[in-house]
C-alpha positions as CSV (number, residue, x, y, z in Angstrom):
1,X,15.3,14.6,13.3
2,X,12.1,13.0,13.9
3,X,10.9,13.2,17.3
4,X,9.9,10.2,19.5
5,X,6.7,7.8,18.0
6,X,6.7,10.1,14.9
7,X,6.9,8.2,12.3
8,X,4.7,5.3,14.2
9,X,1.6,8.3,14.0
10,X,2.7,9.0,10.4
11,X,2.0,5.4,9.5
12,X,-1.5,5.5,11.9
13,X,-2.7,8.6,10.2
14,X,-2.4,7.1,6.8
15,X,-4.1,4.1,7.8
16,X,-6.6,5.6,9.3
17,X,-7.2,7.8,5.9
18,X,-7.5,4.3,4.2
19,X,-9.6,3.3,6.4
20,X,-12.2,5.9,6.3
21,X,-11.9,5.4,2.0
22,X,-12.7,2.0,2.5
23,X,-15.5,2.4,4.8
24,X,-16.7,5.3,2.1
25,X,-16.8,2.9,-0.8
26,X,-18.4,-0.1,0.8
27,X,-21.4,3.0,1.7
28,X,-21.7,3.6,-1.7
29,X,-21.8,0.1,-2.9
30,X,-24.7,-0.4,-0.5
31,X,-26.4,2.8,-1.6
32,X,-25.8,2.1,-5.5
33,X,-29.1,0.2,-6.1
34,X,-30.9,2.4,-4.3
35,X,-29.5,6.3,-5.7
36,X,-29.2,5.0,-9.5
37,X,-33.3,4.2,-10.2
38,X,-33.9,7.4,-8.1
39,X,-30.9,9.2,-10.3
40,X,-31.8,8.1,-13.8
41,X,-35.8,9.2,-12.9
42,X,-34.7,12.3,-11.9
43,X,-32.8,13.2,-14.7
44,X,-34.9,11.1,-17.8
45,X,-38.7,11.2,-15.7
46,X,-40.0,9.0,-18.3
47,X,-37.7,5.9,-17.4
48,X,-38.6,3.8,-14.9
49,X,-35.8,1.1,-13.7
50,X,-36.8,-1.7,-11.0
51,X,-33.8,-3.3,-10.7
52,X,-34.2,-7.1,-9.7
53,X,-33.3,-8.6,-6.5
54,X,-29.9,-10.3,-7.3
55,X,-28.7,-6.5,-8.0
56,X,-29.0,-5.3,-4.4
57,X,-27.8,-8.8,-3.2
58,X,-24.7,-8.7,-5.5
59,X,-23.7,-4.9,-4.3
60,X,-22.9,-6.6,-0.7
61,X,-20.4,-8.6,-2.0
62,X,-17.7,-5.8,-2.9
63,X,-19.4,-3.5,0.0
64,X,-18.6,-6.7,2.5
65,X,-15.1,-6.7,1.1
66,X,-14.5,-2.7,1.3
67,X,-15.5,-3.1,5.2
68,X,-13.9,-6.2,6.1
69,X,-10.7,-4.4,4.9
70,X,-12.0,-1.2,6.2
71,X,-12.0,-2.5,10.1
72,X,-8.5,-4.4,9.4
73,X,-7.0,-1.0,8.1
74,X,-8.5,0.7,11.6
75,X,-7.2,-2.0,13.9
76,X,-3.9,-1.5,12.3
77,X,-3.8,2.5,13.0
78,X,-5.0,1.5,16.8
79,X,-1.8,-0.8,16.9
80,X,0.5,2.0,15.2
81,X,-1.1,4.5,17.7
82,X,-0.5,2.4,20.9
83,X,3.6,1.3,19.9
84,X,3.6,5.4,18.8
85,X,2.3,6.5,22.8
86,X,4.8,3.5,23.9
87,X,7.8,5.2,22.1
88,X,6.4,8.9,23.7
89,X,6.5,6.9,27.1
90,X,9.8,5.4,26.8
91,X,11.3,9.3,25.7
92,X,9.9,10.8,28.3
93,X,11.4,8.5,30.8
94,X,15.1,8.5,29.2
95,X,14.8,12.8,28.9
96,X,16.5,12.7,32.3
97,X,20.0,11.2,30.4
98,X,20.1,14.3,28.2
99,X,21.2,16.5,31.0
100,X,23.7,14.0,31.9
101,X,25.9,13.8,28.1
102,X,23.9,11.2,27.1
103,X,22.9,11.5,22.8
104,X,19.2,10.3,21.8
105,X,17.7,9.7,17.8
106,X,14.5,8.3,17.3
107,X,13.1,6.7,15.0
108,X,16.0,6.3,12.8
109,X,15.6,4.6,9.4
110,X,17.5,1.7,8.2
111,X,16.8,-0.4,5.0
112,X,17.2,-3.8,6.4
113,X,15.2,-3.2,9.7
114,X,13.1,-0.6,9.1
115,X,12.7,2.2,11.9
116,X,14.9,1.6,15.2
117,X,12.8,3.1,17.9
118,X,15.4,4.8,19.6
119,X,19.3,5.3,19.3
120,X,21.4,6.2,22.7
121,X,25.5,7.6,22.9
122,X,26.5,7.4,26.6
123,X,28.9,10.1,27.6
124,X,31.6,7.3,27.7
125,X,30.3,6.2,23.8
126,X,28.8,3.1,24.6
127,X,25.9,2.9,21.7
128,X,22.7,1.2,22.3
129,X,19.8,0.6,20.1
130,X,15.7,0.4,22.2
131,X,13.4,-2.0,20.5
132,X,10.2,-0.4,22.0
133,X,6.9,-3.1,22.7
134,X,4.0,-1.5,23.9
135,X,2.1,-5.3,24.7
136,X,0.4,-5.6,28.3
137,X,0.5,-8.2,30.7
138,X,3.7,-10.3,31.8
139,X,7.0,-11.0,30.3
140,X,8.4,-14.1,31.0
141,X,11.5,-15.9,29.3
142,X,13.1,-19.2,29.7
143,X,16.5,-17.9,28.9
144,X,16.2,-18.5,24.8
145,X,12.7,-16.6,24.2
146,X,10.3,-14.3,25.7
147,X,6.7,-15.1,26.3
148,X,3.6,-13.7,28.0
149,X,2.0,-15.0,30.9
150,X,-1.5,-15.5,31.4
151,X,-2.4,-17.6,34.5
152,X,0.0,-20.7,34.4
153,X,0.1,-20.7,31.0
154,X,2.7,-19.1,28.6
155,X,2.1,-18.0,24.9
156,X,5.2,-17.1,22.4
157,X,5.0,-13.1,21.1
158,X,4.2,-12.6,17.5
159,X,7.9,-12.1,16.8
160,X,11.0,-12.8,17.8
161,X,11.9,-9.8,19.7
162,X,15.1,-10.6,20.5
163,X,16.5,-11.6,17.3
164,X,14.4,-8.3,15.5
165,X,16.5,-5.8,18.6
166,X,20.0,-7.6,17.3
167,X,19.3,-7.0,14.3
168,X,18.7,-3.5,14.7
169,X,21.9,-3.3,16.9
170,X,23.7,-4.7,13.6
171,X,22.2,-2.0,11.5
172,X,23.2,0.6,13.5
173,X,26.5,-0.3,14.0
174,X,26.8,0.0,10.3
175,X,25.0,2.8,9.9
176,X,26.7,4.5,12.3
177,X,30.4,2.7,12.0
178,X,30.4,1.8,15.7
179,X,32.7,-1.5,16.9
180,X,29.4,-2.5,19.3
181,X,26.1,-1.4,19.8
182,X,23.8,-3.3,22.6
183,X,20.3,-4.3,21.6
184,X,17.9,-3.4,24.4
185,X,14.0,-4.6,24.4
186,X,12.1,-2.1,26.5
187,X,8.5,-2.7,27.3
188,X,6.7,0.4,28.0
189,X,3.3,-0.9,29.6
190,X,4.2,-4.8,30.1
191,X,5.6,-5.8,34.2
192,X,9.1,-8.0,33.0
193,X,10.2,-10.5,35.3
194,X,13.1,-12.2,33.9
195,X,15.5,-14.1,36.2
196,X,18.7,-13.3,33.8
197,X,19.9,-10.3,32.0
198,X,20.9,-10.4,28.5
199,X,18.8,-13.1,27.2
200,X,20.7,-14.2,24.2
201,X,23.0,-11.0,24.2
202,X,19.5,-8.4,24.6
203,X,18.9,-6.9,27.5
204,X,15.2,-6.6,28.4
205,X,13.5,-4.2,30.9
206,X,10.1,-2.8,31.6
207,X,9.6,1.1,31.4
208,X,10.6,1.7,34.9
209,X,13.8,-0.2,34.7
210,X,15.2,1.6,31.7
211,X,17.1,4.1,33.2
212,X,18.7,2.3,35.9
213,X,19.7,-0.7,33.6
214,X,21.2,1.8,31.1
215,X,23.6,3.4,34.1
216,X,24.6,-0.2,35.2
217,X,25.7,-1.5,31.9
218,X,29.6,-1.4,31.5
């Protein structure tokens, strides 16, 4: 069973293995002008290659392309390795429920969703799938969506959060031939401050809230 943000620093790890390739071949596309006079006078000392200008210049184009997607690659393995510590946050803070009966899977697979972060089994068998976000800042919602606050101004998230969490919920109860399972968005660095909980039928709760929210829900 894999444990908590496991898979997440899977995923970073071979990103970040991409990412150093990438940075490798855009080196050597810069360096390829340079190494193959030097390499073909080493080896045949009588031939002497000046290569013209438009060589070097035309070696930057697929050495700008191998960086470019190089730094992209990296900036993905930060995000996987910042929603992989969120996930280690969030277990560490439900570990307490274990001693109580309660049952805990992380990052379970599922072919229509992907991985669900985490999968809880009260002692009374009430199922619940977490939806872990690991975004700073606010979270705000006006009862149909969340958003982030910045100032006075509000920004939608990147997703629809709480239509990705029932889906999970869906997939587990499938997977797991359950009558109901109740989609929870947990945020494990972000302060929440919603005025209604669900929010179309998800329950959503900063890190320090988990726990309590989980013991109040019926």
């Amino acid at each position: 069973m894999p444990r908590a943000g496991q898979n997440v620093r899977v995923m970073a790890r071979q990103r970040r293995t991409k990412a150093v390739l990438a940075f490798s071949i855009a080196s050597l596309w810069i360096l390829l002008p340079w190494v193959l006079p030097w390499f073909l006078q080493f080896f045949f000392p009588t031939i002497v290659l000046l290569l013209p200008g438009w060589v070097y210049l035309s070696c930057l184009v697929p050495a700008g392309f191998s960086y470019f997607q190089a730094q992209r690659l990296w900036s993905k393995a930060n995000r996987a390795d910042q929603g992989a510590a969120g996930e280690e946050a969030i277990a560490t803070v439900l570990a307490p429920l274990q001693s109580e009966g309660w049952q805990m899977e992380f990052g379970v697979r599922d072919r229509s969703v992907g991985d669900v972060d985490v999968f809880l089994l009260s002692p009374q068998g009430r199922a619940y799938t977490i939806d872990v976000k690991s975004h700073r800042g606010e979270v705000q919602s006006d009862g149909k969506q969340l958003y982030r606050q910045y100032g006075r101004s509000q920004y939608p998230f990147e997703r629809d959060f709480l239509n990705q969490a029932k889906r999970q919920a869906v997939a587990m109860k499938k997977l797991k031939r359950l009558t109901f399972v109740t989609p929870v968005v947990a945020f494990s660095q972000a302060r929440v401050e919603v005025e209604q909980n669900p929010i179309a039928g998800v329950y959503v709760v900063g890190k320090q809230d988990l726990v309590r929210c989980l013991r109040s829900l019926p």
